[in-house]
C-alpha positions in Angstrom: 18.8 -13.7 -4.4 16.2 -15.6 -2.2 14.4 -12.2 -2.3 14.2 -11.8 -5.9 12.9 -15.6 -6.6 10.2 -15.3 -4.5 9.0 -12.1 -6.6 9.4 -14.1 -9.9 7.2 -16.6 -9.9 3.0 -16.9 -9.7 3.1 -19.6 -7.6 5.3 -17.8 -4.9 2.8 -14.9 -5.4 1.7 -15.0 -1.6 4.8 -15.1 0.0 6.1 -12.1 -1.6 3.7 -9.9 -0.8 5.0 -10.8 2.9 8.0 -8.6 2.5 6.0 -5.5 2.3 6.5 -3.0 5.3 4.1 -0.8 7.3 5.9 2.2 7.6 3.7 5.2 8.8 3.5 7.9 6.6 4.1 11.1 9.1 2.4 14.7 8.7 5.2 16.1 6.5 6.7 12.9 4.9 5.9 12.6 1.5 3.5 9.7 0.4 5.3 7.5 -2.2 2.5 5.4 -4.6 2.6 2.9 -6.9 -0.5 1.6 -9.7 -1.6 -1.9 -10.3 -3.5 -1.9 -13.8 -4.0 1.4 -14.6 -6.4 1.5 -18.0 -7.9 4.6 -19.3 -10.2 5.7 -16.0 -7.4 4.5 -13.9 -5.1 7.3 -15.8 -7.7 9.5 -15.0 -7.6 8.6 -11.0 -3.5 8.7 -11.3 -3.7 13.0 -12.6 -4.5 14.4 -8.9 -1.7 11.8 -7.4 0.7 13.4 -10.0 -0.5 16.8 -9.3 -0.7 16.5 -5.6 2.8 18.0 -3.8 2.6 15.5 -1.2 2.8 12.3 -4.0 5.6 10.5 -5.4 4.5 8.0 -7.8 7.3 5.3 -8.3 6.4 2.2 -10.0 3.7 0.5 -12.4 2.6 -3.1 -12.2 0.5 -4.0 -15.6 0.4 -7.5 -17.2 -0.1 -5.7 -20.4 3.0 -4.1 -22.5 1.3 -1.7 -23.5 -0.5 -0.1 -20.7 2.7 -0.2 -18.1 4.9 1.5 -20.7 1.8 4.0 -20.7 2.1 4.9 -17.2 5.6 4.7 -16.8 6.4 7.0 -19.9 3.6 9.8 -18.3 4.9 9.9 -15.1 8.1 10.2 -16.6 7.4 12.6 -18.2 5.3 14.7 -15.6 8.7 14.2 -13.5 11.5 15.0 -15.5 13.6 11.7 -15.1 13.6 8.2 -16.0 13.0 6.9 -11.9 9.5 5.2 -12.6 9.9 1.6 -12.5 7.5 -1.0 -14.2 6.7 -4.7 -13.4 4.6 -7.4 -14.8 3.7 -9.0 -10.8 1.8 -6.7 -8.4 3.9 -8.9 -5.9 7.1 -6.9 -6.7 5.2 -3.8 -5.7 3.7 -5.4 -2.3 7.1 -6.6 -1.6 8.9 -2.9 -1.6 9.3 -1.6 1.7 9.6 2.2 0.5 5.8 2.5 -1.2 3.6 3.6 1.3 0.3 3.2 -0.7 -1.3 1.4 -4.2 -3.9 2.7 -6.8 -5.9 -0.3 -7.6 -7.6 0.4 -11.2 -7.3 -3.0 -13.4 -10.9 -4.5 -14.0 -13.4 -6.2 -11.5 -11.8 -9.8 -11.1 -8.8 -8.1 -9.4 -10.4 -5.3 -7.4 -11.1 -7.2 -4.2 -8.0 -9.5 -4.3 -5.7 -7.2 -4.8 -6.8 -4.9 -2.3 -6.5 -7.5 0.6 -3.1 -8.9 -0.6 -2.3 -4.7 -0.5 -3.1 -4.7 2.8 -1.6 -7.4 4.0 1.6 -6.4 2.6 0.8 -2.9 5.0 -0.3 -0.3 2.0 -2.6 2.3 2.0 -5.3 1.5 -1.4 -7.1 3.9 -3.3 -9.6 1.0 -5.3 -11.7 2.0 -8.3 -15.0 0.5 -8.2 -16.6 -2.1 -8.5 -14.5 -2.9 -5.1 -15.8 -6.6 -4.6 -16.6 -9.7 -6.6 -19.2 -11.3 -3.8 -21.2 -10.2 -0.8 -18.5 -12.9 1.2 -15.6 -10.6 -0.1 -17.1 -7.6 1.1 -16.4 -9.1 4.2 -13.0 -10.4 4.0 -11.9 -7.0 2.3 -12.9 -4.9 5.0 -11.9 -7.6 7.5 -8.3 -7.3 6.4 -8.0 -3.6 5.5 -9.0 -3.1 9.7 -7.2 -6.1 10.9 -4.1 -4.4 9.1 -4.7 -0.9 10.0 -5.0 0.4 6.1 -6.5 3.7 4.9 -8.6 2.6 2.2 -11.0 4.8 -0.3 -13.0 3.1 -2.3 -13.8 4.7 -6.0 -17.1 5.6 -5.5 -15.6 9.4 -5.8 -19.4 10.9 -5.7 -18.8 11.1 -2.4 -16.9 14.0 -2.7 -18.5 16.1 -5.7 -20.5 19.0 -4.3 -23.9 18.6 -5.7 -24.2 15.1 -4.7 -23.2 16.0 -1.4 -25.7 18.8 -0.9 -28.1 16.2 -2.4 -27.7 13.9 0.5 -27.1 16.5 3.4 -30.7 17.6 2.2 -32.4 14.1 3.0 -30.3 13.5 6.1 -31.5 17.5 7.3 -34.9 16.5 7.7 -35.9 19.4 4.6 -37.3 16.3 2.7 -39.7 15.5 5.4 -39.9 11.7 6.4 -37.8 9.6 3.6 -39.9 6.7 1.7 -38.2 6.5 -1.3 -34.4 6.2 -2.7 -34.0 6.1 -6.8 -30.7 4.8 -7.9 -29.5 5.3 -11.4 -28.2 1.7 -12.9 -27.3 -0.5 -16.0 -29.2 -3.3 -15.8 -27.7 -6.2 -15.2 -27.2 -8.9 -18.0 -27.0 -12.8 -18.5 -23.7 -14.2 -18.8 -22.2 -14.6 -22.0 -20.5 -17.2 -23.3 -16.8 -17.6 -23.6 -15.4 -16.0 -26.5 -13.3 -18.6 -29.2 -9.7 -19.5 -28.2 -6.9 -17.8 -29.3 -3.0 -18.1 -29.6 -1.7 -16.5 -26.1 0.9 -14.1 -26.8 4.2 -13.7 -25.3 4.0 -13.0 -21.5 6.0 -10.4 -21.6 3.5 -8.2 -23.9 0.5 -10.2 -22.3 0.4 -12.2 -19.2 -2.8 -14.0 -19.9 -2.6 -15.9 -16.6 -2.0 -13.0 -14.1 -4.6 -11.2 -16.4 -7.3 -13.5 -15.3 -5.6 -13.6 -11.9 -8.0 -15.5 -9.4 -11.2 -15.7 -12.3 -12.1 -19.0 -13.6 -9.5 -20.2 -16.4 -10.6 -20.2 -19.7 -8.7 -20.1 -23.3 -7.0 -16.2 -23.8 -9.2 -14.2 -26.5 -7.8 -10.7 -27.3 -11.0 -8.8 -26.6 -11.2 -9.6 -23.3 -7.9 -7.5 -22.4 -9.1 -4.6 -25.1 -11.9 -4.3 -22.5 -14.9 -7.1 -23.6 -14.7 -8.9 -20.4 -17.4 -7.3 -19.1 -20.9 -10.3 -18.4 -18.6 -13.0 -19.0 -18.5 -15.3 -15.8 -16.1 -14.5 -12.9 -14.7 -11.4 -14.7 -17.5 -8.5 -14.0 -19.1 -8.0 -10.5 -23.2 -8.9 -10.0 -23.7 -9.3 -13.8 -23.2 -5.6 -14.6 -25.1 -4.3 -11.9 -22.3 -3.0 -10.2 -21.0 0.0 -12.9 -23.4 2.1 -11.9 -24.8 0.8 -8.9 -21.4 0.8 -6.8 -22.0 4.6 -6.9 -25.5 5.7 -7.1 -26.2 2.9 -3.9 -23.1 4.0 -2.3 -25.4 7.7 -2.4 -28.6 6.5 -1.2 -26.9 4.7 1.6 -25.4 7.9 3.1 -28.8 9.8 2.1 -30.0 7.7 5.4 -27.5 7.0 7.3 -27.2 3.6 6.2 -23.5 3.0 5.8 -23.5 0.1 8.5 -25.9 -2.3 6.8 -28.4 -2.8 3.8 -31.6 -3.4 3.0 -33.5 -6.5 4.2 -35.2 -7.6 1.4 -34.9 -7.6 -2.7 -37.3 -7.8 -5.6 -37.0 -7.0 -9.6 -40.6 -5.1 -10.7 -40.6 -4.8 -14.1 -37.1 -3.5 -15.0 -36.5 -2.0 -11.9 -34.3 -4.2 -8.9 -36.5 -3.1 -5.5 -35.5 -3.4 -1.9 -36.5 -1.9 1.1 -34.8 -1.3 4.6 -35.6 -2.2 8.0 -36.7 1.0 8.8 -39.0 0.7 5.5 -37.1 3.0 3.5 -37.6 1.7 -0.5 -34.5 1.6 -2.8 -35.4 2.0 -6.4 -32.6 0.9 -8.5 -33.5 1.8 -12.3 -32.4 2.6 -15.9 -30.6 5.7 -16.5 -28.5 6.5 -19.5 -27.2 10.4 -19.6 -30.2 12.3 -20.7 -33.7 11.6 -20.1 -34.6 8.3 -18.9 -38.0 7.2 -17.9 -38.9 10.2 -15.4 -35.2 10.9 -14.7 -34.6 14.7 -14.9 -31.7 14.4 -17.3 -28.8 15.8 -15.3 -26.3 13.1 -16.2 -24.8 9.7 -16.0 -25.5 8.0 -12.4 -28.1 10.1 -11.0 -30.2 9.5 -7.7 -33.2 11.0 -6.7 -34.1 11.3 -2.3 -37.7 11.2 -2.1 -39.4 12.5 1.1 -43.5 13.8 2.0 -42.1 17.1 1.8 -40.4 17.3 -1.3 -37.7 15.5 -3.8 -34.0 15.9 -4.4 -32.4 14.7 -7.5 -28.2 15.3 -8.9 -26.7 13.6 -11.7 -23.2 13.5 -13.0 -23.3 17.0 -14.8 -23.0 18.8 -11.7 -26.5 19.8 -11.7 -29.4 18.9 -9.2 -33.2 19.6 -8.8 -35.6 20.5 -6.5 -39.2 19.7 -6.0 -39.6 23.2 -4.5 -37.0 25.7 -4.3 -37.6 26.4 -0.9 -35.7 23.0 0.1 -32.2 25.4 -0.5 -32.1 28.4 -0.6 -28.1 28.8 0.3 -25.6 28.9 -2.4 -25.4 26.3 -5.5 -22.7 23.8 -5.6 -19.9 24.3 -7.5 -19.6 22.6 -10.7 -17.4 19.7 -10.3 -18.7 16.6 -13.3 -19.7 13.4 -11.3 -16.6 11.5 -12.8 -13.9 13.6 -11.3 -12.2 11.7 -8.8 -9.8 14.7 -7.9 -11.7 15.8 -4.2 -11.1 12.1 -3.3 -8.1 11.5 -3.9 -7.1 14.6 -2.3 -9.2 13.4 0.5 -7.8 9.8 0.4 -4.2 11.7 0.6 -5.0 13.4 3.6 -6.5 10.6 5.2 -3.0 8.6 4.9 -1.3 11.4 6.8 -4.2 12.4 9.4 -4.9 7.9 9.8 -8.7 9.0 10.0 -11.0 6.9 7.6 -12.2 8.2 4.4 -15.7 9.0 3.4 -15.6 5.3 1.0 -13.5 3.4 3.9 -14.0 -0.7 3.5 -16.9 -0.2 6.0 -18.9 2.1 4.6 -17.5 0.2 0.7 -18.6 -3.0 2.6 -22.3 -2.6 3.2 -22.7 -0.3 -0.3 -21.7 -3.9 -2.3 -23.3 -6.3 -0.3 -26.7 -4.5 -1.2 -25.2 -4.4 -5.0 -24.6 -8.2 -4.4 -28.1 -9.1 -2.8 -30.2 -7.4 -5.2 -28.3 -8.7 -8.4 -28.5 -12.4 -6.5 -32.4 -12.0 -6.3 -32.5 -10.6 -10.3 -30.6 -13.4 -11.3 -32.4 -16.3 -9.3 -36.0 -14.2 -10.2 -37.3 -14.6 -7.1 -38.4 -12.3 -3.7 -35.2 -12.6 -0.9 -35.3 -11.4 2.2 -31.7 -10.6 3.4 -29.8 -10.5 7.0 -27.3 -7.8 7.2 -25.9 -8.4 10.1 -25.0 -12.1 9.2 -25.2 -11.1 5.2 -27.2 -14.7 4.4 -30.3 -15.1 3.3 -33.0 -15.9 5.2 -34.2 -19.9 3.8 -32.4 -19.7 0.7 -29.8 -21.9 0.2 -29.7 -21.3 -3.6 -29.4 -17.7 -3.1 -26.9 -18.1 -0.1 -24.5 -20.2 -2.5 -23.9 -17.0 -4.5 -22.6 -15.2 -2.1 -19.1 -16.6 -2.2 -16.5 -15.8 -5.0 -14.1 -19.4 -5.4 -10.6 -17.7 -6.4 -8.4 -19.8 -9.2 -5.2 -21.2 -7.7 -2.6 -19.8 -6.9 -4.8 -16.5 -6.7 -6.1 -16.9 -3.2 -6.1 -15.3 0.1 
């Protein structure tokens, strides 16, 4: 009875996600997984965990109707039986001792929170991206998923598509020549908007309006927010936008240069393009991109990135294509066509990684330093102004404007 109180109510969120346990997944156990907020892409995440032999997915967590009984009907369904169990509180899920790991898909305000309060509660979290809400949660994210000895991958699943990956093995081989210049493939980012008008909240048990908004600034419930309009509004979408696109196509030009252990020193906007450059002098060009042709983008998909040496060019977008400035950069076989948005290599990696406890290719490190750069260089577009960053310390040099951005305030009872 104690037990199940603590589960009920928001303001005992914290202590139930204490019961959770750390049991270690051996080689030939099977891997039991629950979903926190799983919306369309994270449906599309959750088809290689019911596909996988090695999976058992067991329980939902949604605060909207709708979407749990979504989840719990397909895996249902995939399964044969009625065994899937759904819950309004994440913290009923932290607080079962027999899931081993959590897919993390609800929108941005979440993504960070819920992944620390995972693994304190000792489970393994595959975490669509945008992964953080501030530079100083980057931090405390990775901080807790090592502390807690978690496998984590975060959804930056390019990572594992072949023709990104032979794109970035080309500029870290040296067939490039001497790398200047990294092109990133973004949305721009975009003033915040205003709230949107009040509404009537509906029943908690069709909408939790409260745990929807979770640890974001309160504000009155408005029914396009949870139809997917929360996007620019404050304390609901990571780095004003920038993040969509960026979480993945700087995630790429970090690992074209070995960069996954800190970020550039210094940030700029030139025209429409956010600018930064590395200590070693390396430029990062983060710029528009829609799915075609795009300024002098090639036109090989959403989220492309182009590596830019003095010996040639590189450049792979989401339709499984990529390009060479000569052809004599590759002349082994072509990558197999795999689309951009296909997360199915990494979860399959992020599976393996639970059973073999080695970290995965998006681990919180390596997701760490990718959205603290994402942070830094949406901080600068926003204040308008030239920072120079450290990434060791992740402040800002003389900037206490700029520095006070850096932190997320989470809404009671919400908190870490």
């Amino acid at each position: 009875m104690k037990r199940a109180a603590t589960l009920t109510g928001v303001s005992a969120f914290a202590p139930s996600i204490a019961l959770g346990g750390k049991r270690r997944v051996g080689p030939n156990d099977q891997i039991t997984v629950a979903g926190i907020g799983l919306g369309p892409r994270g449906r599309k995440v959750l088809e290689p965990f019911l596909d996988h032999p090695a999976v058992r997915f067991v329980a939902i967590a949604d605060v909207q109707e709708s979407r749990r009984e979504i989840i719990r009907r397909t895996v249902n369904r995939h399964y044969g039986n009625e065994e899937c169990r759904s819950f309004i509180d994440m913290g009923e899920i932290f607080g079962r001792d027999d899931i081993d790991a959590v897919i993390i898909a609800t929108s941005d305000r979440w993504h960070g929170t819920a992944s620390i309060l995972a693994a304190q509660a000792g489970k393994d979290i595959y975490c669509e991206k945008p992964c953080t809400m501030s530079i100083e949660e980057c931090r405390q994210l990775d901080e807790a998923v090592l502390k807690h000895g978690r496998i984590y991958q975060g959804g930056m699943q390019r990572r594992n598509v072949d023709n990104f990956q032979l794109a970035a093995e080309l500029a870290r081989s040296g067939k490039l020549g001497k790398l200047h210049t990294l092109h990133a493939g973004i949305w721009l980012p975009v003033p915040v908007k205003p709230d949107l008008p009040g509404q009537p909240e509906p029943d908690p048990a069709v909408i939790d309006w409260n745990r929807w908004l979770g640890p974001a600034p309160d504000r009155p419930y408005n029914e396009a927010y949870v139809r997917g309009r929360w996007r620019h509004h404050a304390g609901l979408s990571a780095g004003w936008g920038l993040h969509d696109w960026a979480s993945h196509t700087v995630n790429m030009c970090q690992w074209a240069i070995d960069a996954d252990d800190t970020a550039p020193v210094e940030y700029w906007t030139e025209d429409d393009r956010l600018c930064a450059r590395y200590a070693n002098g390396v430029n990062l060009v983060m710029r528009l991109a829609g799915f075609g042709k795009e300024g002098d983008w090639l036109g090989l998909g959403s989220c492309p990135v182009r590596f830019e040496g003095d010996k040639g060019w590189v450049e792979a977008g989401d339709n499984s294509e990529i390009a060479f400035s000569d052809p004599s950069i590759h002349d082994g076989d072509m990558p197999a066509e795999m689309y951009g948005i296909d997360p199915a290599k990494h979860v399959r990696e992020f599976i393996d990684s639970i059973k073999s406890r080695r970290p995965t290719a998006c681990n919180s490190t390596v997701v760490r330093h990718t959205e603290v750069a994402c942070h830094a260089s949406a901080i600068s577009w926003k204040l308008d102004r030239r920072l120079k960053f450290d990434p060791v310390k992740e402040t800002f040099t003389g900037d206490d404007e700029a520095n006070a951005l850096c932190s997320y305030e989470r809404r009671a009872p919400f908190t870490i």
